[in-house]
C-alpha positions in Angstrom: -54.7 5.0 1.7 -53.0 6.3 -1.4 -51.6 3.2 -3.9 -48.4 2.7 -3.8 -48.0 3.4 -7.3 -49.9 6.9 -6.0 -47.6 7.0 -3.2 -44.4 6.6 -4.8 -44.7 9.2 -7.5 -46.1 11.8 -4.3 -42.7 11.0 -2.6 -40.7 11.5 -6.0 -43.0 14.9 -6.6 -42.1 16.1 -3.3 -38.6 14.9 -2.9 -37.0 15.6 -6.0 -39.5 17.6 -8.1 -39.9 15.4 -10.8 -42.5 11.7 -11.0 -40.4 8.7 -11.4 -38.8 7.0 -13.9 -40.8 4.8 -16.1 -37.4 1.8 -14.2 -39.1 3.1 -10.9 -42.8 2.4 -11.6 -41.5 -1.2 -13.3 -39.7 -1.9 -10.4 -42.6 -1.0 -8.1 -45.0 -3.4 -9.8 -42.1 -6.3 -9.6 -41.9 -5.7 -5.8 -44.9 -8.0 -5.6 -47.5 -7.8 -3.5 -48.6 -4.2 -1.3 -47.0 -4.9 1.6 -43.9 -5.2 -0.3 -44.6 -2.5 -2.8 -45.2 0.0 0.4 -41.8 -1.2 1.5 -40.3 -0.3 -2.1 -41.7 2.9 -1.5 -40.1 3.8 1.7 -37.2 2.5 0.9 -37.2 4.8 -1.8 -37.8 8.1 0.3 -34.5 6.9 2.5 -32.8 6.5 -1.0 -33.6 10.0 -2.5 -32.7 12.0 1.1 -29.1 10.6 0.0 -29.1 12.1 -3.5 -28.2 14.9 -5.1 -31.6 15.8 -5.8 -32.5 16.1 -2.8 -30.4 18.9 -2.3 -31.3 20.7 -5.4 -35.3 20.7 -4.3 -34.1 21.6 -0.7 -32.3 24.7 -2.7 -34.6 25.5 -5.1 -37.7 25.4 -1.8 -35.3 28.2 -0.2 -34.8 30.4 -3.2 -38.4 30.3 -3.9 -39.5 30.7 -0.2 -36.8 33.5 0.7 -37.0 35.3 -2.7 -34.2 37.2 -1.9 -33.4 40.0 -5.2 -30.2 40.5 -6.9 -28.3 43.3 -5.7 -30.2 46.3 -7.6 -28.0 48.4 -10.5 -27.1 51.9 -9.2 -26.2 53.1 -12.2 -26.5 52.0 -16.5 -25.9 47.9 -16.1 -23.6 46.6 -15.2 -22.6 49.0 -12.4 -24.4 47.0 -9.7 -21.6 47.0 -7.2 -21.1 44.6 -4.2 -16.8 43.3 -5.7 -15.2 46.2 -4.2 -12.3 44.8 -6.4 -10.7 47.1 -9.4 -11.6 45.2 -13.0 -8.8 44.3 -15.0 -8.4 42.4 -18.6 -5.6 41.5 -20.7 -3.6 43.2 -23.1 -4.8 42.3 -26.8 -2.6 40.7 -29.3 -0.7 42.9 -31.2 0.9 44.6 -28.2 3.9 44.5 -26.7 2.6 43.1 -22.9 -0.2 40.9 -25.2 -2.1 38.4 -22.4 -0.3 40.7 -19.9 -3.5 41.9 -16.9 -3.9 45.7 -16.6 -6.6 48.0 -15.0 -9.4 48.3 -17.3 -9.5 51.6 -17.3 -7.1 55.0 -16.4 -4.2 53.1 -17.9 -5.0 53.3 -21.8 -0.6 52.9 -22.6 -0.2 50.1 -20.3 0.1 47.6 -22.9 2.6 49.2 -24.8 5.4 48.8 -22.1 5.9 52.5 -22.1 4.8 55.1 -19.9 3.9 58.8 -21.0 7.2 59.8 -20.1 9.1 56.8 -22.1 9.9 54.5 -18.8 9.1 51.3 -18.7 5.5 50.5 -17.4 5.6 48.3 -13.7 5.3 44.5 -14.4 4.4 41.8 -11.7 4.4 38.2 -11.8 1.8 37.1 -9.1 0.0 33.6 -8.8 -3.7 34.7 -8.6 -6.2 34.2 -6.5 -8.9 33.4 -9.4 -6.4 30.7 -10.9 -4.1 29.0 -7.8 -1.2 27.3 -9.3 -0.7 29.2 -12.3 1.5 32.5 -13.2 0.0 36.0 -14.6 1.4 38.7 -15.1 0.7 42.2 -14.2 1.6 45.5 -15.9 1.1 49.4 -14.8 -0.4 50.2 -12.3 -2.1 47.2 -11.4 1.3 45.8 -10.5 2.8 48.1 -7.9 3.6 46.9 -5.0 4.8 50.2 -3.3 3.1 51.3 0.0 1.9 54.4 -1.5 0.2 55.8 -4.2 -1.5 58.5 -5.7 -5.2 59.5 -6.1 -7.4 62.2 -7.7 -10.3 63.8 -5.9 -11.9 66.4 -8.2 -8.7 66.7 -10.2 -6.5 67.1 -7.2 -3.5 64.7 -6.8 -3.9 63.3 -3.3 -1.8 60.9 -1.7 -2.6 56.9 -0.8 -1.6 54.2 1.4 -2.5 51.6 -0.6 -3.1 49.2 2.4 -5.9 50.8 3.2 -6.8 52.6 0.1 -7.4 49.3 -2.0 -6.9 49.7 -5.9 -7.5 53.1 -6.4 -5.6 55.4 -8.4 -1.8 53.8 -9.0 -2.3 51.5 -5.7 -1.8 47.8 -7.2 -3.7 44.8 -6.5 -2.1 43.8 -3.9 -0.5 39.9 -2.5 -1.9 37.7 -5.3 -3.8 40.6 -6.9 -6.1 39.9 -3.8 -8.0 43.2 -4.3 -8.7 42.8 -8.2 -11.3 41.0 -10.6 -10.2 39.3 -13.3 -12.2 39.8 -16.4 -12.7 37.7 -19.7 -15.5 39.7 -21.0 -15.2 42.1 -23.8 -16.7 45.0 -21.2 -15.5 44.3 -17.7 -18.3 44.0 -15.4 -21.1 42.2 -17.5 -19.9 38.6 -16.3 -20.9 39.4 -12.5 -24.2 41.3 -13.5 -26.3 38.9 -15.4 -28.4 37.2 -13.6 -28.3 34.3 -16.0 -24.4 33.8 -15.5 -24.8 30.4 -13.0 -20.9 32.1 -11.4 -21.5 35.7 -11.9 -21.0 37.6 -8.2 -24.3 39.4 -8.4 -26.2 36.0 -8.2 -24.2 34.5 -6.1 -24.7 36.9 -3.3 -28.7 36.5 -3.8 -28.1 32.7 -4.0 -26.6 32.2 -0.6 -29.1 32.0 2.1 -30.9 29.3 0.3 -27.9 27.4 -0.6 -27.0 27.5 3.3 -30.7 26.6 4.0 -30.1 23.1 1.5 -26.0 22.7 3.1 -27.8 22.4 6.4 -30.5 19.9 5.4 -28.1 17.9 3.3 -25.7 17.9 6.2 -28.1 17.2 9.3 -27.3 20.1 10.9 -29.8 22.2 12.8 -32.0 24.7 11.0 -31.7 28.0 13.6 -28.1 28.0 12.2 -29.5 29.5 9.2 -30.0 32.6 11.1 -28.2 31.8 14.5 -24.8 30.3 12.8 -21.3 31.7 12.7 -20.7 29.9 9.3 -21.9 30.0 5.7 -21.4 28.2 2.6 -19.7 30.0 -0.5 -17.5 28.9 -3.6 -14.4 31.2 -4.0 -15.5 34.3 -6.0 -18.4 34.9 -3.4 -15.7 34.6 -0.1 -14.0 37.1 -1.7 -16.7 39.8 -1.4 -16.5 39.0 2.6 -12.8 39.4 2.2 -13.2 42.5 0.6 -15.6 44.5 3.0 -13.3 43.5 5.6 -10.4 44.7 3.8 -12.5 48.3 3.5 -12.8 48.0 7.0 -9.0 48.1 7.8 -8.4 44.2 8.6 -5.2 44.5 6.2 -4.3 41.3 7.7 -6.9 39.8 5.1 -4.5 40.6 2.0 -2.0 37.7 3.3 -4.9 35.1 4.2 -4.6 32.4 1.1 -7.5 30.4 3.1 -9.9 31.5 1.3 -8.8 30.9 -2.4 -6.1 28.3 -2.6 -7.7 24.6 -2.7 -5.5 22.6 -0.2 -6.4 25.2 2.4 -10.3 24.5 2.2 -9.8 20.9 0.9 -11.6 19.3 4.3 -14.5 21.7 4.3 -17.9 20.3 3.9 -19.7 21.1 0.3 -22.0 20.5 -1.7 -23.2 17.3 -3.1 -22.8 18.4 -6.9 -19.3 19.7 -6.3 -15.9 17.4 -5.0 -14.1 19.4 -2.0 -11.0 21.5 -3.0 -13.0 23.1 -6.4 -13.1 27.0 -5.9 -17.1 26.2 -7.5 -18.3 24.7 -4.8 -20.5 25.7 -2.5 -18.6 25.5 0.7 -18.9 25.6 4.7 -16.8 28.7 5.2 -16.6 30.8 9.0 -17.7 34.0 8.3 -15.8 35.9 11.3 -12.9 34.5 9.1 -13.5 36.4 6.0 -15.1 39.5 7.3 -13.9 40.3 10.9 -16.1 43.2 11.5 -19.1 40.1 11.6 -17.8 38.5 15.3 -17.8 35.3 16.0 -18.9 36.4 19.6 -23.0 35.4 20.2 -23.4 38.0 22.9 -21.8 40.5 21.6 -23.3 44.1 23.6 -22.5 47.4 22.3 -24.6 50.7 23.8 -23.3 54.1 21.5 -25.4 55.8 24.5 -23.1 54.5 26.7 -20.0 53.5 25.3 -17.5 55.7 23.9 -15.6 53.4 22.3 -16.4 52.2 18.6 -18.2 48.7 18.2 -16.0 45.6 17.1 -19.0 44.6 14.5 -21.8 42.8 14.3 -22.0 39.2 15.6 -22.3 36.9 12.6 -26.1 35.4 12.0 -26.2 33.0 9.0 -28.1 34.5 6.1 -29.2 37.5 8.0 -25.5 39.0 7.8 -25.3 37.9 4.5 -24.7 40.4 2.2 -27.3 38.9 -0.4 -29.8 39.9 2.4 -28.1 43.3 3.5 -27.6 44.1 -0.1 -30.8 43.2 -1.8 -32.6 45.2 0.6 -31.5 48.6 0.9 -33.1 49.8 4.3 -33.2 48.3 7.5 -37.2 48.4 7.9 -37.5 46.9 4.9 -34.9 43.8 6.1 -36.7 44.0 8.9 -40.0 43.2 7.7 -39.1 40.8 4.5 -37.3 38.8 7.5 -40.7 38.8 9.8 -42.4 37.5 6.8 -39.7 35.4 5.8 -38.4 33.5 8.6 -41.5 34.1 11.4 -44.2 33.8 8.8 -45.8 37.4 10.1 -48.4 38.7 7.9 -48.0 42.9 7.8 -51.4 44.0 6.7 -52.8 47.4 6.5 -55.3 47.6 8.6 -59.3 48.5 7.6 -62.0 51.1 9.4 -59.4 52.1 11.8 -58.6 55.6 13.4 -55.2 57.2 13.9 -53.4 60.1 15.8 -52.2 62.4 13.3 -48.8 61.6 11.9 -45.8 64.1 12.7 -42.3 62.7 12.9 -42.5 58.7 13.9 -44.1 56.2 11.9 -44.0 53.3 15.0 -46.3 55.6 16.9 -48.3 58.1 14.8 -50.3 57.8 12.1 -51.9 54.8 10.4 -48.6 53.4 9.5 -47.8 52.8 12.8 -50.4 49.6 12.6 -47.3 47.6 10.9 -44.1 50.0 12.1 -45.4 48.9 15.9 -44.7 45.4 14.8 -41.7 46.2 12.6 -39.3 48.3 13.7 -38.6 46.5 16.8 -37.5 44.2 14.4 -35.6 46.6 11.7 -33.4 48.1 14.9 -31.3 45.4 14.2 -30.5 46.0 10.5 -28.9 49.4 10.7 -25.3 48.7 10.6 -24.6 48.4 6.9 -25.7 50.5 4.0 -24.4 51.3 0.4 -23.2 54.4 -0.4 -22.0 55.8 -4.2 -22.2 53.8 -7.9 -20.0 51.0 -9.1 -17.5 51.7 -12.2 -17.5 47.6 -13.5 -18.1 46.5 -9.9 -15.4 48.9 -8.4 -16.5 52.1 -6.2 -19.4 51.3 -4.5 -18.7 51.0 -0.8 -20.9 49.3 1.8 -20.2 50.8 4.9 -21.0 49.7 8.9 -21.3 52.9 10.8 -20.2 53.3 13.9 -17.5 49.9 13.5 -14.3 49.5 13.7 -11.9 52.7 12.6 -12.9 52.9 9.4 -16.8 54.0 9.2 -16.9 57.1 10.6 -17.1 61.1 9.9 -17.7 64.6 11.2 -20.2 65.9 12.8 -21.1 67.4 9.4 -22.6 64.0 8.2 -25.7 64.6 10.5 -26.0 68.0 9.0 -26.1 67.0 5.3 -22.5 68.9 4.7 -21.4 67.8 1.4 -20.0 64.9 0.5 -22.9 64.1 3.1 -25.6 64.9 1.6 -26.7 61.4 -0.5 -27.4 58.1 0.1 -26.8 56.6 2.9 -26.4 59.5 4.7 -29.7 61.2 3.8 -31.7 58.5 4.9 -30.3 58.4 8.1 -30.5 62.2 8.6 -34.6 61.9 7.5 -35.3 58.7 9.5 -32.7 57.9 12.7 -34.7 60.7 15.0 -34.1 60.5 18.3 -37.1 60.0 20.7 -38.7 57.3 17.9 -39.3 53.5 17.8 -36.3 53.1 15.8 -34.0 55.2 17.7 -34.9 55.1 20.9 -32.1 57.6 22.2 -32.8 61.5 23.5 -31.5 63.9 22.0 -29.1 64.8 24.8 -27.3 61.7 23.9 -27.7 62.3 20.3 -25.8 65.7 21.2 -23.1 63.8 23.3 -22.5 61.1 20.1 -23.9 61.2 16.4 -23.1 57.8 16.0 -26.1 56.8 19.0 -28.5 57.1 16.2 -27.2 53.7 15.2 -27.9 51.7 18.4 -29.5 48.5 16.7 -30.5 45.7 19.9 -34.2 46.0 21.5 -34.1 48.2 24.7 -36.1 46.3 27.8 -39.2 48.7 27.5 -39.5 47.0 23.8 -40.8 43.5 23.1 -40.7 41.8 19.6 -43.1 38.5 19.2 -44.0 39.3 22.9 -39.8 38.7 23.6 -37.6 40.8 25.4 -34.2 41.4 24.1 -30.6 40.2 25.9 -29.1 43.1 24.2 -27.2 41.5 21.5 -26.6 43.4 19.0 -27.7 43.5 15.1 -29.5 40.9 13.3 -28.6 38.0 15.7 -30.6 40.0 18.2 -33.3 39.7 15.9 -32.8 36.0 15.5 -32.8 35.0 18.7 -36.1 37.0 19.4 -38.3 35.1 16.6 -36.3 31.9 18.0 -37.2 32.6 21.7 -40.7 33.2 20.7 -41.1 29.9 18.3 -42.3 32.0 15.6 -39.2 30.7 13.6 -39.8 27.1 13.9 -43.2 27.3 13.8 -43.0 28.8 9.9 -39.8 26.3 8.9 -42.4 23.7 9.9 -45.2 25.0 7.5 -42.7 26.1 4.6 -41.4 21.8 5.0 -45.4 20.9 5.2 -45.9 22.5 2.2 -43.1 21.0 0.3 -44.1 17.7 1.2 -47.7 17.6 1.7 -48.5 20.5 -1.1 -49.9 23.0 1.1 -49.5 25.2 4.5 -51.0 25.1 8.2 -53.5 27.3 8.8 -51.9 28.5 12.1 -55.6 29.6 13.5 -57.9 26.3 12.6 -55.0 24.1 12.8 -53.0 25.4 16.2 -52.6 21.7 17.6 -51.8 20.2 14.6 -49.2 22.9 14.1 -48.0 22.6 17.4 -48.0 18.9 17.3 -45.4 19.1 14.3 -43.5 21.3 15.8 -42.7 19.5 19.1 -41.7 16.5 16.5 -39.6 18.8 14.8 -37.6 20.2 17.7 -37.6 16.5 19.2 -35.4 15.7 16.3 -33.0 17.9 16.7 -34.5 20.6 14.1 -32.8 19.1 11.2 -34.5 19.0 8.0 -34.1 15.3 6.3 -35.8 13.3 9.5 -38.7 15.6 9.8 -39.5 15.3 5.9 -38.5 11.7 6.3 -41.8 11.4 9.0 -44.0 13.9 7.1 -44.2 11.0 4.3 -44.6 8.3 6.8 -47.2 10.3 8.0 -51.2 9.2 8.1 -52.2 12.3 6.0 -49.4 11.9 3.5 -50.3 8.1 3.3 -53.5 9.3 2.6 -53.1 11.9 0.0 -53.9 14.9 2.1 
């Protein structure tokens, strides 16, 4: 058996990430004899699940373990997209409407108070949603609250309903500038894009699956909620991304929803340990349905575009794997689909060695050598395709992530499956090379193909398709997935090892240690497949005691 002095700076290593205090090693020795010192010890461990820090090492395990990217630049930085709110700054001192908020760009006289033609420029006086409680005011276009407006598309004046629309063109903000981004920077757009800025957007977004995995340790609740869960956790400036998709998918009701970003609406909702509840900085327990309609809060949610003429209602909401950290930071759906096998079922996708193929034509899951890890994976990625980005971002405005086939919003001609400009890019080119009927991914004929476009984006696993050796209920996107890698164990069996090696400072082997896996495991299910009592019994444990 490990000393206790040994055991308590193991505990401290793998509870908090740091040794202990020079006070904690004094007051070990003044515990007295080793019965009591082992007690000190322990009683230590049930101190430090309580703190803070344990939180922060729970966090900081997930970010390292899901190593989820930032939302990649699509254009020069920092057009990286993901807002889908119009940038505006202040007038500068010196002008007539000085501290006065106007678009940041397109409206170069705002400031003066005169228009081109020698009217007076629009002004609002809005309480915003970046700053409840306090007055702003907005000028030009930014503050028109008409129904209409106008647009440009190649230098063509086109008409807008701003309700749908969002800030384009002379469309305002909208109810509490709802649908703009208040910037402080000198160039709008730079706050959200470093990584370094702790409240920047574009971290944020890649932040939150692990800072839902530590909310769920922290707060005893089960672990499958991180990928079978209706709910998230998210300060303010992060919700409003949900908002905003769901705005761009016609939920106009969102625009008069204050839940989201004034304090004494959220002022009960579980947060964080580093943050009091009510601050727009903290990260939150938030119901994602809520913000973003199109992601249901329906768990069996069944939609066949083979079928079913009808568009789909959404996506059912599935913790981080609907978050748009994960949806975002990886572009296709094969490669979500394999980063989550890796990620949350521990699957190892190796290529494979002194092996013979068919020859390649048209389907990667069943032809050619890539088919040794598409076999495996796209079963899995079918349940990814509903959400792609499309176009650049102009200071975080512009880029659009559309859900094909949802709602009324995401969908187009028949030309999109021919490449017919504006068709011809990203995301529609993908789809055009790679949703091919009679495949592993899109397992559809091409008669129905004929009948509907949109079947190419039929995302459960049909009952001739297994995934983990698990047949499919047909629900629909990424929860699908989840509940296949948590039918099959394959997700608590790699939570297990990812806590085992937190604690204990290395992994199963699944192969030479299969009982001892399994026997950790059945504890961890036993208690309820929450985080703080399993690590709790992994240091009471012989091998931990031990040092091994």
């Amino acid at each position: 058996m490990l000393a206790p002095s040994r055991l308590l700076r193991r505990a401290s290593l793998a509870l908090r990430g740091t040794p202990p205090t020079d006070e904690e090693f004094a007051a070990l020795e003044a515990a007295g004899d080793d019965a009591s010192q082992r007690a000190f010890v322990e009683h230590f461990v049930d101190t430090t699940l309580g703190q803070p820090a344990f939180y922060r090492t729970m966090f900081e395990q997930a970010r390292d373990w899901f190593n989820i990217p930032l939302v990649p630049r699509t254009a020069d930085a920092p057009e990286y997209g993901v807002q889908q709110q119009r940038s505006i700054q202040r007038c500068p001192a010196g002008t007539a409407k000085a501290g006065a908020w106007k678009y940041f760009r397109g409206e170069d006289t705002a400031c003066s108070g005169v228009k081109a033609d020698g009217t007076p420029v629009e002004e609002l006086a809005v309480e915003p949603w970046w700053a409840p409680g306090t007055t702003v005011t907005l000028v030009g276009a930014a503050a028109n609250t008409s129904a209409t407006g106008t647009g440009s598309v190649n230098g063509t004046p086109v008409p807008l309903v701003c309700a749908t629309a969002g800030p384009v063109g002379t469309c305002g903000c909208g109810p509490n500038a709802v649908r703009c981004h208040a910037d402080f920077q000198q160039y709008a757009g730079w706050e959200d894009y470093l990584h370094y800025a702790e409240h920047g957007q574009r971290r944020l977004v890649s932040e939150e699956p692990a800072r839902l995995f530590a909310h769920l340790a922290w707060h005893d609740r089960p672990v499958t909620d991180l990928i079978l869960g209706t709910y998230s956790v998210a300060p303010t400036r992060l919700q409003a991304a949900y908002v905003m998709q769901g705005l761009e998918g016609g939920a106009t009701g969102l625009l008069d929803d204050d839940s989201w970003w004034r304090p004494s609406r959220f002022l009960g909702e579980p947060v964080d340990p580093e943050h009091a509840p009510g601050d727009p900085l903290a990260w939150r327990e938030y119901q994602i349905p809520a913000r973003n309609p199109f992601l249901l809060a329906e768990r069996d949610y069944r939609y066949d575009p083979r079928i079913q003429a009808d568009p789909s209602r959404g996506i059912p909401a599935a913790g981080m794997l609907t978050s748009i950290g994960f949806l975002a930071g990886y572009p296709r759906e094969r490669v979500r689909g394999a980063r989550a096998l890796e990620t949350l079922a521990c699957e190892v996708l190796s290529p494979p060695l002194g092996q013979k193929f068919n020859e390649y034509r048209r389907d990667p899951g069943t032809e050619g050598p890539c088919q040794h890890c598409h076999r495996r994976l796209d079963p899995a990625a079918i349940h990814f395709k509903r959400f792609a980005k499309q176009g650049s971002a102009s200071e975080g405005h512009g880029a659009k992530y559309l859900m094909p086939g949802v709602g009324t919003t995401w969908h187009w001609p028949i030309q999109w499956r021919k490449g017919v400009y504006p068709y011809g890019g990203d995301p529609f080119s993908h789809w055009n090379r790679w949703y091919t009927a009679d495949t592993l991914l899109t397992p559809i004929t091409e008669a129905q193909e004929q009948v509907n476009p949109e079947a190419v984006f039929l995302d459960f696993l049909p009952p001739d398709q297994t995934l983990l050796g698990q047949v499919g209920d047909g629900t629909v996107g990424p929860l699908g997935f989840a509940k296949l890698i948590v039918a099959a164990g394959a997700f608590d069996r790699c939570v297990v090892r990812h806590l085992h090696a937190q604690v204990l400072g290395r992994d199963i082997d699944p192969a030479r240690e299969a009982g001892y896996l399994d026997a950790q495991v059945a504890r961890f299910i036993a208690q309820g497949r929450k985080v703080r009592p399993f690590v709790k019994s992994l240091t009471q444990s012989n091998l931990f005691q031990r040092g091994r």
